[in-house]
N, C-alpha and C positions, 0 to 999 in steps of 0.2 A: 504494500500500500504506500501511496507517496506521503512523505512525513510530515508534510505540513498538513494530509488530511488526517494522518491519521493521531497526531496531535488538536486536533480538532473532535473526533468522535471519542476519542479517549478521556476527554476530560468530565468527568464526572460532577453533576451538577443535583447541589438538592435545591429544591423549589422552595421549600420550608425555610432553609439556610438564606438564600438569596435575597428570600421577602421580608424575614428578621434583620436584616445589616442593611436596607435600605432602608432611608427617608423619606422616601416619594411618598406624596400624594395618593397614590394610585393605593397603595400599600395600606395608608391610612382606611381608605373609603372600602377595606375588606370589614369593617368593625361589625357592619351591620348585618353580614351574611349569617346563614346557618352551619353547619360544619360542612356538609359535603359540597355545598357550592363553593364555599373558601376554599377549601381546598384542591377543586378545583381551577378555581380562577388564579389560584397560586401557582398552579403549573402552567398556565398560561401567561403570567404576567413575567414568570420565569425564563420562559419561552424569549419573552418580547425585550429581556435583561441581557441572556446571553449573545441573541441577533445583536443586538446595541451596543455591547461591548464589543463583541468584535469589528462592527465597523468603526468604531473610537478609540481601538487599541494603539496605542504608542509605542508597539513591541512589535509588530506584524507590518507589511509592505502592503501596499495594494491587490497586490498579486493574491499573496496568502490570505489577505482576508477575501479576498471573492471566492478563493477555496474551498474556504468556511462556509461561507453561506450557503455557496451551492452544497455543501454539504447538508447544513440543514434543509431545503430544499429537497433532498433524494431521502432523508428521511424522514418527511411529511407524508409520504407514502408506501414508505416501505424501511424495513427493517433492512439497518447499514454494519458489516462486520465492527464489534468492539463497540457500538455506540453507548452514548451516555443514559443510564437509566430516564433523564429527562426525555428524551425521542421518543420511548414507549409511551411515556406517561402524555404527550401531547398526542399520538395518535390515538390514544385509548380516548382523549378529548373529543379529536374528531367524531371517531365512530359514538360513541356516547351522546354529543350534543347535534349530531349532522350537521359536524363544521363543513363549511366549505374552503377545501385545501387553497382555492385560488386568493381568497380573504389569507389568509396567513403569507402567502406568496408575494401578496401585495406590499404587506409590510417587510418583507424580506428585500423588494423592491426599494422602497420609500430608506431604506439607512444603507442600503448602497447608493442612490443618489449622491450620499456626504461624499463616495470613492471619486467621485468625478466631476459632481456641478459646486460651485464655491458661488454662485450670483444667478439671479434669475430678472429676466426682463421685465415681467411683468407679474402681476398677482395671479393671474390663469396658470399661468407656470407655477407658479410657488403652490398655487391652490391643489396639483397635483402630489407633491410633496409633501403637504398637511394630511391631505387625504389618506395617503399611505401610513404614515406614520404613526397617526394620531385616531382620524373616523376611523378607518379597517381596526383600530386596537379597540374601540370603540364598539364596532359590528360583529365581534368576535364577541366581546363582553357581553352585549346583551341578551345573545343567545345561550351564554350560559347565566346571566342572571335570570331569565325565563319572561315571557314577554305573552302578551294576547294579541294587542293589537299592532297589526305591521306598520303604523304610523309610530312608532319606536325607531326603524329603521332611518328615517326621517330624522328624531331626535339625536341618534348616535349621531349621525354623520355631522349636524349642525354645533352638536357639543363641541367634535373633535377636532372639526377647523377652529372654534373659540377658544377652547385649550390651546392649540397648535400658537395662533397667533397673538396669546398673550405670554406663551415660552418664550417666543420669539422677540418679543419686545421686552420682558426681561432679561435673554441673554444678550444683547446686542453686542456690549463690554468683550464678555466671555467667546463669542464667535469671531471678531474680531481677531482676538489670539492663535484660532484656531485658523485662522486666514476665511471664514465665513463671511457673507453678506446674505440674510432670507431676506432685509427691507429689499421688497423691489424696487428697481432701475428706473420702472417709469413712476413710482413715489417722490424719489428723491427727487428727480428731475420736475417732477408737478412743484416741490415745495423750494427748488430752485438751491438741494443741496448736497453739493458735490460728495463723487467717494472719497476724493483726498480730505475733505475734511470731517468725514466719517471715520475714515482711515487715524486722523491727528486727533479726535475725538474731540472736536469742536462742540462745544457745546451753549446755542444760540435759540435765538427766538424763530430760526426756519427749524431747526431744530424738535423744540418742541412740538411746534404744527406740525410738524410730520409725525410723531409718535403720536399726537392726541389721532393724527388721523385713524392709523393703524389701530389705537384702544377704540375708538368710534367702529371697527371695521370689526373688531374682537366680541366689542360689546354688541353688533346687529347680531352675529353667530349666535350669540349667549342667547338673543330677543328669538329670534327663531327656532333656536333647541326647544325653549320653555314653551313655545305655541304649539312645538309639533308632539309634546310630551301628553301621551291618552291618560286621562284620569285615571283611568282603570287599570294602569301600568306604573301608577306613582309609587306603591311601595314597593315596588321589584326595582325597579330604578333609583331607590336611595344610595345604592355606593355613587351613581355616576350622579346623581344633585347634589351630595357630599364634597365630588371632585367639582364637580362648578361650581359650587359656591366660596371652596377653597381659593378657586383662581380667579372668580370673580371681585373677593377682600384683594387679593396680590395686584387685582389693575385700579382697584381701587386705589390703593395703597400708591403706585405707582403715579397714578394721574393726582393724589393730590399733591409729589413731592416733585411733579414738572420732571418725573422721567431722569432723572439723574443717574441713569445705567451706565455711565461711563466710571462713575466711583462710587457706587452702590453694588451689592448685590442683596436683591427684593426676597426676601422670605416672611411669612409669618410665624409668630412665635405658637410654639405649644398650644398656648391657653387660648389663642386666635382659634388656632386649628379644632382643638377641644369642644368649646365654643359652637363652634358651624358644625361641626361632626352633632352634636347635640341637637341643634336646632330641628337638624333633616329628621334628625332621627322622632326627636317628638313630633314635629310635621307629619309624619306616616303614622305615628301610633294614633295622631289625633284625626287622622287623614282631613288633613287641610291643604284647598288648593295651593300650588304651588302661584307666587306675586314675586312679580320683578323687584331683585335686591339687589343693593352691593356684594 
């Protein structure tokens, strides 16, 4: 087997371990599940860890990491000699939840992007790249949170571009480093402000209007998730109101302090997180419609 694959299905991944030692968000908004769905969606979110890591690794070439991928890829389908007890545990997913493997592919798609696009022209373009990365993590989730009404599918996808592009406006700082640009080419250019001074981290009043633009852009996703959200799916969908509401305090947080991602990095604390994890959660016991929030 070639070593760089076979360094790849050898490594040994628990899903339990992964979703303990992160911080995500995502990780948080398991609180409300019952046991076998958590622990399901942990092997999925596992899934979505290891694809991630590998296209972000600092230790791997380009080469090696599309290696990778496509390795995961070949066992989405089938069982790979020496694979990671994670491979089973995601096909068992499939067949269990009647995932559909091209949804998982997509996202497999969407963090190889980072191997080759660094700028995107316009928001259509970038809109492909949220999609992947973010809704398809999104439309996989909700199939295993359990859903009635197919106006859900609707709601994922609206969440995942509003998560997507409020990451994006808190990493601006941080993708920079990484030689990233997701603001589109033709934003900047509408607010008349160049990459060299995005590049110098110029930080002005074209500036902010271009960010207010992009939370204005976060925040319509946000208004359209919650309209396409069926009543009768609100309490199966409290992990993904949990994650919106978390990212909805982060653009708050963000738009009232004028966006200063250049020497911030935006998180909330604990007892924020606490807080709105609680909120949702009484929300469903009390089943009260969901109202547009910070």
């Amino acid at each position: 087997m070639d070593p760089v694959l076979s360094a790849a299905v050898n490594t040994h991944v628990n899903a339990a371990k992964i979703r303990s030692q992160s911080k995500s968000n995502l990780a948080l908004a398991f609180v409300s599940l019952g046991p076998e769905r958590k622990r399901d969606i942990t092997v999925f979110y596992a899934f979505c860890r290891v694809i991630d890591d590998i296209a972000d690794s600092s230790e791997l070439n380009v080469a090696e990491k599309r290696v990778r991928l496509q390795a995961w890829r070949r066992m989405l389908g089938a069982a790979d000699a020496d694979e990671p007890p994670l491979a089973h545990d995601v096909r068992r997913l499939i067949h269990k939840y009647s995932l559909s493997t091209d949804m998982l592919e997509e996202i497999i798609a969407g963090v190889e992007m980072d191997l080759s696009i660094s700028r995107y022209a316009t928001f259509e373009e970038l809109r492909v790249y949220c999609y992947r990365v973010a809704s398809a993590v999104g439309l996989v989730s909700i199939e295993i949170f359990g859903y009635r009404n197919p106006r859900c599918k609707e709601y994922a996808l609206e969440l995942g571009l509003a998560l997507q592009m409020t990451n994006i406006i808190r990493d601006v700082g941080k993708d920079l480093r990484d030689g990233r640009i997701y603001l589109p080419q033709e934003d900047l250019a509408r607010f008349h402000y160049s990459e060299t001074e995005l590049q110098d981290r110029q930080y002005s009043d074209r500036f902010v209007r271009l960010m207010e633009f992009e939370a204005a852009r976060a925040r319509e996703f946000f208004s359209r998730a919650g309209a396409a959200l069926p009543a009768e799916d609100r309490r199966r969908m409290v992990p993904a109101e949990i994650m919106g509401s978390i990212y909805r305090g982060l653009l708050r947080r963000m738009e009232l302090d004028r966006f200063r991602v250049f020497e911030k990095e935006y998180r909330l604390s604990k007892t924020e997180k606490a807080g709105r994890i609680a909120a949702q959660l009484l929300k469903s016991f009390l089943n009260l419609p969901r109202r547009a929030s910070v």
